[in-house]
Wavefront OBJ file of the C-alpha trace (Angstrom):
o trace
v 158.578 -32.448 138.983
v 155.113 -34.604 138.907
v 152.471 -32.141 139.681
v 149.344 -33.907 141.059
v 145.784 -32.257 141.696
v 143.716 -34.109 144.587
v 139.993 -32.995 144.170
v 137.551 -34.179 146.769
v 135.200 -33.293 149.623
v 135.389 -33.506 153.213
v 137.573 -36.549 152.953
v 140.107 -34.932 150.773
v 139.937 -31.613 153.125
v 140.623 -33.620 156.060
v 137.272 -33.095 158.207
v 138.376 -35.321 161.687
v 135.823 -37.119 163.305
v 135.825 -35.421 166.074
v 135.711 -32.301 164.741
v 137.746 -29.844 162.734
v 140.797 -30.892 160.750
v 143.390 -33.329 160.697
v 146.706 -31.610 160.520
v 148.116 -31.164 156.983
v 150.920 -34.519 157.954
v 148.116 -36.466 159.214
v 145.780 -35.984 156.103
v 145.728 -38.372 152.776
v 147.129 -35.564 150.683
v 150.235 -34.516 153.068
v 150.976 -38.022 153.639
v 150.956 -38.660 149.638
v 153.528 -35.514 149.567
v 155.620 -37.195 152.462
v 155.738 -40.607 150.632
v 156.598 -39.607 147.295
v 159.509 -36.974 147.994
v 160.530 -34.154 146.234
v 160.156 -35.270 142.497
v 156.568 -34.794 143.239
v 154.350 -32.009 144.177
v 151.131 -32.550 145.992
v 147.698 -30.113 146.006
v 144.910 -30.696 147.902
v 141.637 -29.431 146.735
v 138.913 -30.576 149.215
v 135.498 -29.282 149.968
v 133.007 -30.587 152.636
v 129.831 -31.247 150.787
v 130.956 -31.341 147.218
v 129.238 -33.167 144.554
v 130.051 -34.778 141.136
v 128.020 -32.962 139.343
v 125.404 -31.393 141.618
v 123.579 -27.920 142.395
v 122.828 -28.303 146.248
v 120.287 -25.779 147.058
v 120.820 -26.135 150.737
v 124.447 -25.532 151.144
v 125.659 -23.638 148.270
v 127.588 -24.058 145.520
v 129.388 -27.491 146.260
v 129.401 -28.641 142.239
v 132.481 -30.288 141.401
v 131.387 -29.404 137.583
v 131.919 -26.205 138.383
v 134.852 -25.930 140.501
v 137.315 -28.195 138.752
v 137.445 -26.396 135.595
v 138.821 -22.894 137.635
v 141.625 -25.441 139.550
v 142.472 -27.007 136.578
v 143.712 -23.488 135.166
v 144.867 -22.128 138.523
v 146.779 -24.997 139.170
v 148.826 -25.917 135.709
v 150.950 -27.206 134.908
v 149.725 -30.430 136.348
v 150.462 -34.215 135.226
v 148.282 -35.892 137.387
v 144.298 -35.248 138.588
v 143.382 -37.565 141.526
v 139.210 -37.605 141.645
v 137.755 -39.008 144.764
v 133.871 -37.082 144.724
v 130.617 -39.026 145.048
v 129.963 -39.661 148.464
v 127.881 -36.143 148.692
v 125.557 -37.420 145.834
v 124.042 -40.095 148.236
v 122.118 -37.209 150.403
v 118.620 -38.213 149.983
v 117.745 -34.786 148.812
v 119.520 -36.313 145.561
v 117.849 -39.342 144.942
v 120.916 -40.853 142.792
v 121.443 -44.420 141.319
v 124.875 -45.521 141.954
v 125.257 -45.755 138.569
v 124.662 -42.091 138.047
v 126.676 -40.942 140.775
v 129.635 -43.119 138.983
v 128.624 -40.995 135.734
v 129.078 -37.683 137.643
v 132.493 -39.200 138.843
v 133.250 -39.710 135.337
v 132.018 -36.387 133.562
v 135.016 -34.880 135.926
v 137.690 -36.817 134.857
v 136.503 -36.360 130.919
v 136.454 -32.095 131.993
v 140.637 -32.747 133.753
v 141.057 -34.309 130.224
v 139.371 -32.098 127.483
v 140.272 -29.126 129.108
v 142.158 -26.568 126.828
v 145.117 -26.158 129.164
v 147.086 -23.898 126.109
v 150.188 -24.962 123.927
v 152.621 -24.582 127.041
v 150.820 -27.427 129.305
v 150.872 -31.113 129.706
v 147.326 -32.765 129.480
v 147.326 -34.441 132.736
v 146.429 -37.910 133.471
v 143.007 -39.368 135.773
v 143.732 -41.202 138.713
v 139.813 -42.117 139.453
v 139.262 -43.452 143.305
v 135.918 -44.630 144.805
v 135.568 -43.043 147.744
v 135.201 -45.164 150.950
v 131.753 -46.764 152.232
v 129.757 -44.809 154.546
v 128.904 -47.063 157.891
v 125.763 -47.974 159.117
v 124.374 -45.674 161.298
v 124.703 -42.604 159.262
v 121.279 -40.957 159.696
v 122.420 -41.179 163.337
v 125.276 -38.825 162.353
v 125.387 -35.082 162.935
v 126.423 -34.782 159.239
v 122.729 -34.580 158.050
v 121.538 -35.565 154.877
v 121.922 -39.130 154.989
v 119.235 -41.709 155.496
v 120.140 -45.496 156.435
v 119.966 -46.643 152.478
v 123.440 -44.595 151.621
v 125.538 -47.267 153.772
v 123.675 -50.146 150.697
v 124.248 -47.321 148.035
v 127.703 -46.941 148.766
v 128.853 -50.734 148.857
v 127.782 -50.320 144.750
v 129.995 -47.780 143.946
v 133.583 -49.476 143.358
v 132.620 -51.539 140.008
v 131.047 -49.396 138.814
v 134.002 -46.315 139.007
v 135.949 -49.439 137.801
v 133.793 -49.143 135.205
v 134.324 -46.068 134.024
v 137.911 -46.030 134.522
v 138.625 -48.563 131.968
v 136.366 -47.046 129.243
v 137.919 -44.410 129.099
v 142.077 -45.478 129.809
v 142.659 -43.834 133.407
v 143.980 -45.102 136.621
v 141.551 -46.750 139.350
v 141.784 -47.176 142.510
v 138.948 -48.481 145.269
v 139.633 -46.052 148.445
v 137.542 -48.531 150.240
v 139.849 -51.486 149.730
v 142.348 -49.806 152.421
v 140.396 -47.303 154.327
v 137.099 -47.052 156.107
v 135.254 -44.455 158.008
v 135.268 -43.516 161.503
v 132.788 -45.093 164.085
v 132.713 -41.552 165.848
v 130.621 -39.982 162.938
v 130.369 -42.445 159.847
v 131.336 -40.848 157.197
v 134.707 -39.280 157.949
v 138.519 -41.202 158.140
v 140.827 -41.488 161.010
v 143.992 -40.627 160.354
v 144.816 -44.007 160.397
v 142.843 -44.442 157.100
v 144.394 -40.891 155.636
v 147.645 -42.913 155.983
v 146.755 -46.325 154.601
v 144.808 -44.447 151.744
v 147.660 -42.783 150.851
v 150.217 -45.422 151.108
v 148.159 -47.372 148.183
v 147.702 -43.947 146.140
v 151.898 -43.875 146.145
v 152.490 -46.698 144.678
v 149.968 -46.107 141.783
v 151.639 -43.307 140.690
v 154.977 -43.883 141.393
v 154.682 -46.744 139.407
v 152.740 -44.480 137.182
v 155.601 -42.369 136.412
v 158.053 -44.383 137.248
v 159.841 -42.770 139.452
v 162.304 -44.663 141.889
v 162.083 -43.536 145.889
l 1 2 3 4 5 6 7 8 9 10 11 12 13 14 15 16 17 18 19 20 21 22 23 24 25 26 27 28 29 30 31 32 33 34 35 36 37 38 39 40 41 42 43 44 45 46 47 48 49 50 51 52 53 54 55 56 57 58 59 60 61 62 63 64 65 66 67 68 69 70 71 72 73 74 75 76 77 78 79 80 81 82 83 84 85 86 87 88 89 90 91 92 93 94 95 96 97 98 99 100 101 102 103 104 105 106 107 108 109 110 111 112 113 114 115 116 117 118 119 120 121 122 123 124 125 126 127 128 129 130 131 132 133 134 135 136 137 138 139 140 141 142 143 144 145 146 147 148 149 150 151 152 153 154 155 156 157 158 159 160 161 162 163 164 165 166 167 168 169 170 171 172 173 174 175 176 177 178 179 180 181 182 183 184 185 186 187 188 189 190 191 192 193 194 195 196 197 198 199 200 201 202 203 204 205 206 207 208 209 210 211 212 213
């Protein structure tokens, strides 16, 4: 069995526009699980408001530095860590270059990599995905923290993930090639998009471990 990691924010938790939460079929992760069978297990770690790399004094601890390093252990063995984070880091509060925020995005997948997992475990391989563009009109959201120049920051992000990805050997993939967010809020998928974003995540790693369906 292919064990695969998804670690995210809201995205990856499945906030709906609307409110609340998709249901587990309807989000990116469950659909992944549907699509690739049972040679492959799927687990979702999402968090509304998590970072790359960064403290956020206003809603608590929401570093993905700090998380990942407890899933990596609680989660083993795994063969696969799919890292979709950065949206988070372009809160104002944050002030981040895109290029930096593609550098926190980065530092997580070189922690999934040099972490000492023990004799008995696999070192799993980086599936790194640029999350989708926030739409203009986001400091007209009721997800605060965003001012109108994240929609610009955001349209930077894919080369430069790309980037990053091929420096250092690990799968890419540009979430915003397939999926976009909702008009209702701005920042959050349909699950529409959960579907489509998952559909192009299968055939990475399927192909990946090349596994027939």
């Amino acid at each position: 069995m292919v064990n695969i990691l998804c670690f995210g924010d809201s995205n990856t938790f499945g906030t709906n526009p609307s409110g609340g939460r998709w249901q587990l079929h309807e989000r990116w992760p469950g659909v992944l699980q549907e699509l690739l069978g049972g040679d492959f297990r799927v687990m979702e770690e999402g968090l509304g408001g998590r970072t790359t790399v960064l403290d956020d004094e206003l809603e608590g601890d929401k570093s993905g530095r700090r998380h990942l390093p407890m899933l990596l252990r609680s989660h083993r063995p795994l063969d696969l860590v799919i890292i979709m984070l950065g949206t988070n880091d372009m809160k104002h509060r944050f002030s981040m270059l895109p290029v930096d925020i593609a550098k926190g995005a980065a530092e997580l997948g070189r922690i999934a990599e040099r972490y000492d997992y023990g004799p008995a475990y696999p070192v799993p391989r980086v599936l790194l995905v640029s999350p989708i563009r926030i739409r203009e009109g986001i400091e007209h959201s009721v997800y605060t923290g965003f001012t109108e120049d994240a929609a610009a920051v955001s349209g930077q992000l894919a080369p430069l993930y790309q980037k990053q990805a091929d420096a250092n050997n690990w799968l890419y993939f540009d979430a915003a090639s397939v999926a976009a967010p909702s008009e209702r809020d701005c920042l959050h998928m349909e699950k529409e998009d959960h579907r489509k974003l998952a559909e192009a995540l299968s055939k990475i790693i399927v192909q990946c471990f090349d596994k027939g369906r």
